[in-house]
N, C-alpha and C positions, 0 to 999 in steps of 0.2 A: 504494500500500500504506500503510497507518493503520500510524502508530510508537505507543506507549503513553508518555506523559510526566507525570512526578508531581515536581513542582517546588518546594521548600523554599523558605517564606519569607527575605527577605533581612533582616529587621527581627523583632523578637522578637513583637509584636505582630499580625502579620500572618499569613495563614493560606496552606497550601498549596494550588497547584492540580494538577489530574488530567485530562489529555483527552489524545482520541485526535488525532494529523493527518497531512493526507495531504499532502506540499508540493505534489506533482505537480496534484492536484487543488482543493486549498486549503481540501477537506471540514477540519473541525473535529466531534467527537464527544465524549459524554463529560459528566462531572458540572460540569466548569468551562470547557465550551464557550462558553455563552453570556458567558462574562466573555471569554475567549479572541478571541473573533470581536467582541466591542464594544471592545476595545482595539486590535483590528487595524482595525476602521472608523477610529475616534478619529483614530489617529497617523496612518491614509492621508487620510482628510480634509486634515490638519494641514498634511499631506506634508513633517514632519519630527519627533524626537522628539531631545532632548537626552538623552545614554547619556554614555561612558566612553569617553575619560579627560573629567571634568566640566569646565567646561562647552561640551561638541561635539554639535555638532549634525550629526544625522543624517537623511540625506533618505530619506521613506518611500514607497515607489513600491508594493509587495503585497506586504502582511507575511504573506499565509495564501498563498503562492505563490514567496517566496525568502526563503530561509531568514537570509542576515544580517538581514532590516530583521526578521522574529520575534524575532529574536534581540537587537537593541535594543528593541522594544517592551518584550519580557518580564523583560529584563535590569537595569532596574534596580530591582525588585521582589522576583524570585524569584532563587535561585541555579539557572545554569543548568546543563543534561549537556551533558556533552562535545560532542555533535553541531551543538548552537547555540552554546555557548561556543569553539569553531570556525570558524565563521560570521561569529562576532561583526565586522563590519568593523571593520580598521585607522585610525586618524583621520589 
């Protein structure tokens, strides 16, 4: 089932994103998909992303399939909802 997510810039300068996703299936929809699904390649390439508390590094195994490593990708960019700021893993 596709959740609807609209994500507030964490920097004043910076813009919100808007898409749909489905963890279960790791579809990504939506007006900021395609940025969505190139930051989840990026950091899984990387297979790791530096998040919170700075500077900890995070191993990223499928950010469009479990929801803590989305929830670092996105996290230090956007302010996250409640469901991925939950997620968020502990360091």
């Amino acid at each position: 089932m596709f959740r609807r997510y609209h994500l507030l810039p964490l920097k004043k300068y910076g813009s919100p994103i808007i898409f749909d996703w489905n963890s279960k299936t790791g579809g990504v929809r939506g007006p900021s998909a395609a940025l969505v699904i190139q930051l989840a390649t990026q950091a899984r390439r990387a297979g790791e992303v530096v998040g919170h508390p700075y500077p900890t590094p995070h191993i990223i195994t499928d950010p469009l399939r479990y929801p803590p490593d989305l929830a670092v990708v996105l996290g230090n960019d956007w302010v996250l909802p409640l469901d991925l700021a939950e997620a968020y893993p502990e360091s």
